[in-house]
N, C-alpha and C positions, 0 to 999 in steps of 0.2 A: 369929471372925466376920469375914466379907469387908467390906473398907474401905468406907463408900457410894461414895465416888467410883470407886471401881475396880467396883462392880458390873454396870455396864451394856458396859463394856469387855474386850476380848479380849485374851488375853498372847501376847505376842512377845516368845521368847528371843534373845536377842542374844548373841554373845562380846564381851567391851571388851577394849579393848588390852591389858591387862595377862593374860589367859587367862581370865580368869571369866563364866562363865555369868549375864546380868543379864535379867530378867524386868522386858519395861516392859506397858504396858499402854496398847493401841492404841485408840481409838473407832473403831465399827463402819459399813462403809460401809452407805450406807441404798438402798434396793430400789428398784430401777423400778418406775414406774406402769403400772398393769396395766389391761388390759380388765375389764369390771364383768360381762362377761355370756361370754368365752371366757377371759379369761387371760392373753392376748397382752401384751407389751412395748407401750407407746402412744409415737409418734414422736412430737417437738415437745415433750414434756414434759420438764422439766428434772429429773436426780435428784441431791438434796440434801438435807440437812436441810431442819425448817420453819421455821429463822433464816435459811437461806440464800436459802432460796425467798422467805420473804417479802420480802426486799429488792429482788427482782426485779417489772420492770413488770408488767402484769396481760397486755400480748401473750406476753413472757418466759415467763408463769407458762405455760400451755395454750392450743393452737392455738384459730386464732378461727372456727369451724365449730360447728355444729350436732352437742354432745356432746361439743364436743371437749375433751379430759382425763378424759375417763369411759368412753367405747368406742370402739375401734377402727373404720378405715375400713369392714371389712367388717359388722361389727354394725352399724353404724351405715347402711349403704347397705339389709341387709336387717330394719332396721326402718322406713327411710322405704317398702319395698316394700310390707312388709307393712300399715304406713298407710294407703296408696292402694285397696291391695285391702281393706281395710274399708272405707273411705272411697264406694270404687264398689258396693261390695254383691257381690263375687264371693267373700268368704268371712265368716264372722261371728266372734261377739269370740269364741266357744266352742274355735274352729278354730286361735286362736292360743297360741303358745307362750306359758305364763305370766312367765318372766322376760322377754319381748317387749312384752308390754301395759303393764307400769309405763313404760318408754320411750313407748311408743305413745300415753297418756293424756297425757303430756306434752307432744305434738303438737300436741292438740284445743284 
């Protein structure tokens, strides 16, 4: 049975001086923060662990805009559009994307 400690970590074979093949055991880099609604890389977001992150200021942590650490510029531009055009009446809530509207209700 695999060591606990070594479970969550990846191996790297090494050679050490002497000729031998030595298996150490890396911890794994952690993912960029992503768009919640395409997928996209999110700029201004720091990627680290969440010891790492937490030690960082709350600017540090995600840009200081509206969504910002959750969607992307361009998500985020075409749900304040889509906002407005509720807002004035030129389309109704039926008309919109449904992963658009949870953002959108949190506008109101």
């Amino acid at each position: 049975m695999v060591q606990l400690k070594r479970r969550w970590k990846r191996k790297v074979k090494r050679k050490s001086p002497s000729g031998k093949a030595i298996v150490f055991y890396k911890r794994r880099k952690p993912s960029h923060a992503v768009c919640a609604l395409c997928g996209s890389k999110l700029g201004g977001v720091p990627k680290g662990r969440p010891s790492e992150i937490g030690k960082l200021s709350l600017t540090e942590k995600r840009p200081e805009r509206l969504f910002g650490g959750v969607l992307c510029h361009a998500c985020c531009e075409t749900v304040l559009k889509e906002k407005t055009r509720l807002t004035e009446g030129v389309v109704s809530e039926k008309d919109l994307d449904l992963l658009h509207l949870k953002y959108i209700k949190m506008l109101r």
